[in-house]
N, C-alpha and C positions, 0 to 999 in steps of 0.2 A: 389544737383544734377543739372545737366546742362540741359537746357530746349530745345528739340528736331531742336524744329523752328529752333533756334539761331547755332546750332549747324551745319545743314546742310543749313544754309544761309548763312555760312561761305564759309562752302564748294563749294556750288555754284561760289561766288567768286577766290575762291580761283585757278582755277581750268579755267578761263577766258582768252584768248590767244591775244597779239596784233598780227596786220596783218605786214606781213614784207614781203622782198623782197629776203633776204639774202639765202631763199630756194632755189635760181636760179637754181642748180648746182646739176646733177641728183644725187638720193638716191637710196637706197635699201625700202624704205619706203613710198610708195608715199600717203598711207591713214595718216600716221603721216606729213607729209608733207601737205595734202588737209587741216587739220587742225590748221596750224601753221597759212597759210591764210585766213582760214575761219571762224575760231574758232569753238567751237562742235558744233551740230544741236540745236535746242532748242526744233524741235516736239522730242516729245517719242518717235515715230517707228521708225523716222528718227535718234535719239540718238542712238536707241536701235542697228540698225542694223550697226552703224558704228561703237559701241562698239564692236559688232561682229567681224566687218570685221579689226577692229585692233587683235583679238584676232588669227584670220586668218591667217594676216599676221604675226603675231611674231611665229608661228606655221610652217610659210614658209621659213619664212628668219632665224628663230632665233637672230632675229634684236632686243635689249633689249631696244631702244627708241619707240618700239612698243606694250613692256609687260609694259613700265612704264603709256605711255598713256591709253592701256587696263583699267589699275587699275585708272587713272583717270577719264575714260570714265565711270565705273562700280558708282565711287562717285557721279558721276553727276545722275546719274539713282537712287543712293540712294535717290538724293535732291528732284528730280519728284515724289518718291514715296511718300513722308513726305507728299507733298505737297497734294497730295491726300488723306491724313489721314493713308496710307496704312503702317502702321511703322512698321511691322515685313518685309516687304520685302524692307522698307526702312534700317532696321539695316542689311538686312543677304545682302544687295550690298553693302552698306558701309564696313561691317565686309571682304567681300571679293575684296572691291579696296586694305583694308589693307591692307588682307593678298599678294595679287600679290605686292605691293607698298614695301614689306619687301621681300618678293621673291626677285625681281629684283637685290634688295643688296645682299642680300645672296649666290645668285648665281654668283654674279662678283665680289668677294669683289677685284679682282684687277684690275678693273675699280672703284677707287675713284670719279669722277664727278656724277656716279650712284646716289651717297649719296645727293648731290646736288641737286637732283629733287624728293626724298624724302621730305628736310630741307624743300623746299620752300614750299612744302605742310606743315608740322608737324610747324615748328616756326610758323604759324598763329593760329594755332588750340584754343580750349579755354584750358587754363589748367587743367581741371577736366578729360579730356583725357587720360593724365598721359603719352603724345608723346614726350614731353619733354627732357626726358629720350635720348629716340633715338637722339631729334636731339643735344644732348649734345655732345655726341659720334661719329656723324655724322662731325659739326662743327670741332669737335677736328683733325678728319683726316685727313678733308677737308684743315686746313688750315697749313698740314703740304705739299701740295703739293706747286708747284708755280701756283698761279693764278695772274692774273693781277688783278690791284690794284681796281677796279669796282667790280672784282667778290668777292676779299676778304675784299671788306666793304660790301658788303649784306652776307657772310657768317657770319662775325660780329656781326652785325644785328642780323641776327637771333640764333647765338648765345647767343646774350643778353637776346632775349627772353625766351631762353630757359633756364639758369639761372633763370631770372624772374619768370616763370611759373612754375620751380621746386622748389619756395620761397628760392632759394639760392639769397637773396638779396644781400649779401656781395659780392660774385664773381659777381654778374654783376654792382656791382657801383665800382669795380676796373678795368673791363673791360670797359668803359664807362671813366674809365680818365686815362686808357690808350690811348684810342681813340680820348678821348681832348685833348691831347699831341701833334696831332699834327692839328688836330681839334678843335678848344677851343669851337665853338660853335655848336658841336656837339649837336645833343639829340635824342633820339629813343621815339618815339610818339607810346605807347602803343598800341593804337584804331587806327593805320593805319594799312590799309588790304594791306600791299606789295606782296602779294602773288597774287595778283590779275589781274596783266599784267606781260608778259612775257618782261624784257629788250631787246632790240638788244643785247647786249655782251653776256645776259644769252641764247639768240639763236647761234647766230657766235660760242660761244666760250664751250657751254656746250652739247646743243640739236643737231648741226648739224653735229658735227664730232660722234655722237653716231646714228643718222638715215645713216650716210656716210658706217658705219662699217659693212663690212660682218660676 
């Protein structure tokens, strides 16, 4: 069994936003947008009520870069509570960033990039989680649309992981020279937390045409 600390120490990372510039260009979402450049609060209250006010907002706009943050913002309030020893109200906001974080997909499955800011959550997780799964089936959709070629090497990525994680070892050491083909010196380093900065491309290219959308 996966040991609680470890598990939302992840999350805490995982969940951690660079500052960028590329928000220039007005939104329908300006609480998802205050946190692209500022990343979440670190006090509680101040967590607390900007969890809120994303929940607000996607209640106003119907803006789904706003139910996904929500559900991010709910995990981070999971991580505070651990941290306090407080783990049933650590597990029931974690159990419900899931549930909004699987909501989101659910509800647009024809918005594919959705899936995309699931994966980058779930491909870090530990694998006792059993998120693996999803983001098998996530990858798999994902890399039937066109992305540029940044985005679909960290779908890759995390792909492999999730291979990995479901001990399907074989599918990911053929995925993996596939990817040495044309990368010879490829390698996906297990124990790195890529979920932990947000890229420029994964802003430009995923986050900002879904806070853009009415």
């Amino acid at each position: 069994m996966i040991h609680m600390n470890n598990f939302f120490r992840l999350l805490c990372l995982s969940l951690s936003l660079v500052i960028v510039a590329a928000t220039a260009a007005p939104t329908y979402t300006p609480v998802v947008e205050s946190i692209l450049h500022n990343g979440f609060p670190t006090q509680p209250d101040v967590l607390a009520k900007t969890t809120q006010s994303l929940s607000d907002e996607f209640k106003k706009t119907g803006n789904i870069a706003s139910l996904v943050f929500y559900a991010y913002g709910m995990l981070r309030q999971a991580n505070y509570f651990l941290t306090t020893n407080d783990i049933i109200r650590a597990s029931e906001y974690a159990k419900t960033g899931f549930f909004y974080l699987d909501e989101a997909v659910d509800l647009n499955q024809n918005i594919p990039l959705i899936r995309y800011l699931r994966a980058k959550v779930d491909a870090y997780l530990p694998a006792e989680l059993g998120r693996c799964v999803i983001t098998l089936e996530d990858t798999d959709i994902l890399l039937k649309q066109e992305l540029s070629s940044r985005i679909r090497d960290n779908v890759n990525d995390m792909r492999y992981r999730a291979f990995y994680n479901c001990k399907l070892y074989q599918q990911a050491g053929q995925l993996l020279s596939i990817l040495q083909v044309d990368n010879p010196n490829k390698k996906i380093d297990m124990a790195y937390n890529g979920s932990s900065t947000w890229g420029l491309d994964e802003v430009t290219q995923i986050i900002i045409p879904l806070m853009r959308a009415k």
